[in-house]
N, C-alpha and C positions, 0 to 999 in steps of 0.2 A: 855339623853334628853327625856323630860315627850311626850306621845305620837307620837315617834321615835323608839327610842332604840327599846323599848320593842316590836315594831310590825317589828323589824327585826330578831329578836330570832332566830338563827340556830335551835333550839331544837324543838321548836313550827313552825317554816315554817316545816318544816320535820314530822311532826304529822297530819297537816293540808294536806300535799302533800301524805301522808299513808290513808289518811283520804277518800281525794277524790280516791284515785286509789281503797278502798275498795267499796268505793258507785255506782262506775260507773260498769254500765252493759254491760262487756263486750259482749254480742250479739247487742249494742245498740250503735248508735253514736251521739253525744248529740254538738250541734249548738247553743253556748253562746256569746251573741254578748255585747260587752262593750259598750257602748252607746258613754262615753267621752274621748277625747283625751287624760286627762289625765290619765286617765286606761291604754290605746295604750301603754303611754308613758311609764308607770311606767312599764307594764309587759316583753316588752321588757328590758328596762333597766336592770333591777331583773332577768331576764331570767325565767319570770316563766311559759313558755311555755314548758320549759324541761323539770319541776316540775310532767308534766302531763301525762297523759294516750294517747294512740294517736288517742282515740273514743272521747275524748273530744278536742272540735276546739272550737277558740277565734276568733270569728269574729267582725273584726273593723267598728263602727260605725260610723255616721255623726257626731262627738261631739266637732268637731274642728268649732270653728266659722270664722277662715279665711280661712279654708279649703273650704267652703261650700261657702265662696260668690263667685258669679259669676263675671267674669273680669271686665264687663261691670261696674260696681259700684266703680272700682277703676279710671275708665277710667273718668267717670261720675264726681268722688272729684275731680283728676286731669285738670280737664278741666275746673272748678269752681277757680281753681286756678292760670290758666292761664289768668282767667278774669280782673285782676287787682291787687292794691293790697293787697293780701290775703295768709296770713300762713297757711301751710296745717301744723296740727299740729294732729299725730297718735302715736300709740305702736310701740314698736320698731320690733315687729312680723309683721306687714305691709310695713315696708319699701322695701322688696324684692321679694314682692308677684308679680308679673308680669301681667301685661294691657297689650294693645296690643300693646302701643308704649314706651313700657318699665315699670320698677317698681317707686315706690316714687323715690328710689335712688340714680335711674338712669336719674329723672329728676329735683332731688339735683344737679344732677353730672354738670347738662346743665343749673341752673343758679336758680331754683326754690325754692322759700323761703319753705323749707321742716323741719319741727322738729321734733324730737322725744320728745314723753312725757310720764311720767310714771303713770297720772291720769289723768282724766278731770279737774281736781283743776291745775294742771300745765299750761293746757290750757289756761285755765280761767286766770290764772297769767299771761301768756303772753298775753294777751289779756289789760289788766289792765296795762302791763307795754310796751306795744306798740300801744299807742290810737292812731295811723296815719294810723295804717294797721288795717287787719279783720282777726282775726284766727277763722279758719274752725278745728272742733274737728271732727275727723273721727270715729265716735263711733262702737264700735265690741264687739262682743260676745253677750253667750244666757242672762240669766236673772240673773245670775253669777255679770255680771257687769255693767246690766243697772240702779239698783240703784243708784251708785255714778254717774253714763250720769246724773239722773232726779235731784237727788241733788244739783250738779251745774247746772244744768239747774235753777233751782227753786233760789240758790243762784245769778245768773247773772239777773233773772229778778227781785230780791228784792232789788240786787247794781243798776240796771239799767245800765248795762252794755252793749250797743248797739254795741259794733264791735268783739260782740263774735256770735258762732253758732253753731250748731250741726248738723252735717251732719248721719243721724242716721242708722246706717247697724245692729242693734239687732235684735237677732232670738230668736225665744223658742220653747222648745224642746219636746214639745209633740206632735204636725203637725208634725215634724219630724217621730217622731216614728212613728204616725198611717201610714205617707205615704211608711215608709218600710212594715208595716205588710199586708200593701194593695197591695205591690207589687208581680206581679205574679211568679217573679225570684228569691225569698228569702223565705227561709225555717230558721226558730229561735225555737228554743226552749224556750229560757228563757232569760233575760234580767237581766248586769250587770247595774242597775243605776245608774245614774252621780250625784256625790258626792256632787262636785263644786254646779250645778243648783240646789239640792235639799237641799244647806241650806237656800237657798229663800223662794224656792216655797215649799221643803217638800215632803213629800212622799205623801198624799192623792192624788194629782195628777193624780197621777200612778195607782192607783184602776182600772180603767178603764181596762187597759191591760190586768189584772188577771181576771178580772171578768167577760168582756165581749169577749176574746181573748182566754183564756184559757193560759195565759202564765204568768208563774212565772215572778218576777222580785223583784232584791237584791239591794237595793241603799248602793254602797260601800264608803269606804276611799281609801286611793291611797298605801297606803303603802304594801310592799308583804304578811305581816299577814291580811292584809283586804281585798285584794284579793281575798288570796286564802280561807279564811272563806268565802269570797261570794258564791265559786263557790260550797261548801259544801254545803251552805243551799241551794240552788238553786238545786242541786243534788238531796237532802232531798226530794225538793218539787216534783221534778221530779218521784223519785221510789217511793213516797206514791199520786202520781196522783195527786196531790192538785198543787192551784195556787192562790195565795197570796201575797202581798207586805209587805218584809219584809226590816227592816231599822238595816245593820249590822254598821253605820257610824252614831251610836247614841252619838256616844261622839260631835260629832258636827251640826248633822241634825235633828232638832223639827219634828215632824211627821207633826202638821197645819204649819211648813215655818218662816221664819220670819216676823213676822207684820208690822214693821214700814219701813221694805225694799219695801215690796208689798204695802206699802201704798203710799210709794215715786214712784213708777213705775205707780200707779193709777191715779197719781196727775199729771206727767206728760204726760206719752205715750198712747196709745190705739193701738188697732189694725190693722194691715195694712189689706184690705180685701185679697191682691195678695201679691207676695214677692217671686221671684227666687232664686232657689237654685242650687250651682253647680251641674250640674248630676245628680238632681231628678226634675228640672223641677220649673213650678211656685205652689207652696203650699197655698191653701186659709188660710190665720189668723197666720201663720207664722213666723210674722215681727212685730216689733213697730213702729209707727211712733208717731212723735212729736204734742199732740193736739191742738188745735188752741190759745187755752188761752196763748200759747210758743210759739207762731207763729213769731214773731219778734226773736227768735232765733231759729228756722228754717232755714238750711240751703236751704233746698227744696223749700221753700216759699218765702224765701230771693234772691236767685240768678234763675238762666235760667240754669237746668238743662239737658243737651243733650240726657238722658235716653238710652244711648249706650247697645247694646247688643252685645256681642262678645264670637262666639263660641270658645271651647278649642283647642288647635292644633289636629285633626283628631286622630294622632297619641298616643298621650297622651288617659292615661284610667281612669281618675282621677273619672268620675264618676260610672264606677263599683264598684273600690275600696270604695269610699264612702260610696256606699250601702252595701259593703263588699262581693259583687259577688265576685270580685278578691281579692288576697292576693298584697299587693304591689308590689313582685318580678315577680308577672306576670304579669302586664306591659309592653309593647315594649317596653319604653323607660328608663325602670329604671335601672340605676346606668351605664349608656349608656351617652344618648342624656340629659337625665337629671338625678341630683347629687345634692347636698345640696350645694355646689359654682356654679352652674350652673343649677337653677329651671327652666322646664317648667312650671308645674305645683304648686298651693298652698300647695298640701298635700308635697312636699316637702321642702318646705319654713319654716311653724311654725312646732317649737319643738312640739306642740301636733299633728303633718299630721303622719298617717300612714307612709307614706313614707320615710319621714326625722327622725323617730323612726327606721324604720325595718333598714335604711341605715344604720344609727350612731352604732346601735348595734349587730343587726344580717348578717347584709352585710360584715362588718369591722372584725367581730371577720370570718367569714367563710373566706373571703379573708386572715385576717392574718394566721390563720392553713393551707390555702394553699400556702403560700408563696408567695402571690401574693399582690403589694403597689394597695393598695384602693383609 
């Protein structure tokens, strides 16, 4: 398969894995943080943390977008939904994320018209094909997926489609970043880029980091040979003291972004000036909201929002790991109190959480070599 196969090469991951153990200095210990879930995902998966040298650490990013919202905003749809009648209609990675009086699932389970949808167009269809009710689209992720949100946004106001809306929880990923480099508890070297977000936005973005920051950054593919060529060039930049944005995920990512995506995200969203984020707090400029010209499909604008705030369970450390103070197994509560059939926390829930990565793949394989059921 064109753009598969070939970046799983036994021959080449192993040249790339000789590659970096040549470049890294051993007197030195080098702090490379993935930015996106799917990076998380994929390096565990691949195992390509064994690949490496034990001076070079992979520190897990905020690059999950349901990892990162805060309970209160599920609590917030949910309770919009109780209002009458109104289909809460999200991705199937929200359905188990946990509010404080349970997850969507759980309030499928107790009578609430809940669906699952695989695009906002689905949304929009049910909406179109149930005019007595109101489906509420629960919008998520960074700028990855707000395109298709402002599309059908932009298509329901050109049907006149009134008993649709968008309830809009999109982040983007550069407040993020600066509010990690700002933080006084994290030390990075150098930055794996998010693959996904940057066939939007693009790499110029990113300048900033290198240039004003001093810190390299590689906007990757997901696959083990892109990976692991990130962490080479980022290496590279590191022993010749240079810091630059470099784009190893040119087969699929334009340097200026896509145009006509960021021109759809133009037309409908702007900036929110606040917007909280799991375990870093509230972030200025952070979020999108829906601009007024969209205002009738405005969830926000449309119903009585409770603006619920709810902190994480005490015990739970979801937002160290976020910022990647912590590794997920150091946790109180992980593979304990909470499990991928049993989330506290978001970062266990979506296949892109730190958590529910390290659990499925390095927790299960340590448990099996000890003989022990997981």
């Amino acid at each position: 398969m064109k753009f598969v196969d070939e970046f799983r090469e036994p021959e080449v991951i192993a040249k790339a894995s000789a590659e970096i153990r040549r470049l890294a200095d051993p007197n030195r210990h080098y702090r490379l943080m993935e930015v996106c879930g799917g990076h998380t995902h994929a390096i565990y998966r691949f195992g390509l943390k064994d690949l490496l040298p034990a001076n070079v650490e992979l520190v897990h990013g905020p690059g999950c977008p349901v990892c990162v919202l805060p309970m209160g905003r599920i609590d917030d749809a949910l309770s919009i939904s109780q209002q009458g009648n109104v289909i809460f209609a999200a991705f199937g990675d929200m359905m188990r994320v946990p509010g404080a009086n349970g997850s969507p699932l759980q309030h499928k389970a107790r009578g609430m018209d809940i669906r699952i949808v695989y695009s906002p167009a689905d949304a929009l269809r049910l909406a179109i094909q149930n005019p007595e009710k109101h489906v509420m689209f629960f919008a998520i992720g960074f700028e990855t997926t707000a395109p298709s949100t402002a599309l059908t946004l932009m298509r329901a106001k050109k049907g006149g489609i009134g008993n649709f809306s968008v309830f809009s929880n999109h982040v983007t990923i550069i407040p993020a970043i600066r509010a990690i480099l700002d933080s006084p508890d994290m030390r990075i070297d150098a930055f794996i880029g998010p693959g996904h977000v940057s066939t939007v936005i693009g790499c110029r973005p990113y300048e900033w980091i290198a240039k004003n920051e001093g810190k390299p950054i590689v906007v990757s593919g997901f696959e083990p040979v892109d990976v692991l060529q990130a962490i080479v060039m980022l290496l590279r930049q590191l022993d010749r003291g240079e810091a630059t944005v470099e784009n190893q995920y040119t087969r699929v990512v334009p340097w200026e972004g896509n145009r006509a995506a960021l021109k759809a995200i133009g037309e409908v969203f702007e900036l929110r000036p606040y917007f909280e984020w799991r375990g870093m707090g509230f972030i200025s400029q952070s979020a999108l909201c829906i601009r007024p010209a969209y205002a009738e499909w405005d969830t926000e604008k449309r119903f009585q929002v409770p603006g619920v705030r709810v902190t994480d369970p005490k015990a739970a450390q979801c937002g160290e790991v976020l910022k990647g103070v912590l590794k997920p197994a150091q946790c109180k509560l992980f593979g304990k109190e909470c499990t991928p059939e049993h989330p506290i926390g978001a970062l266990m829930v979506s296949s892109e959480g730190s958590c529910a990565a390290y659990y499925n793949y390095e927790h299960r394989k340590a448990m099996a070599l000890a003989g022990t059921p997981s």
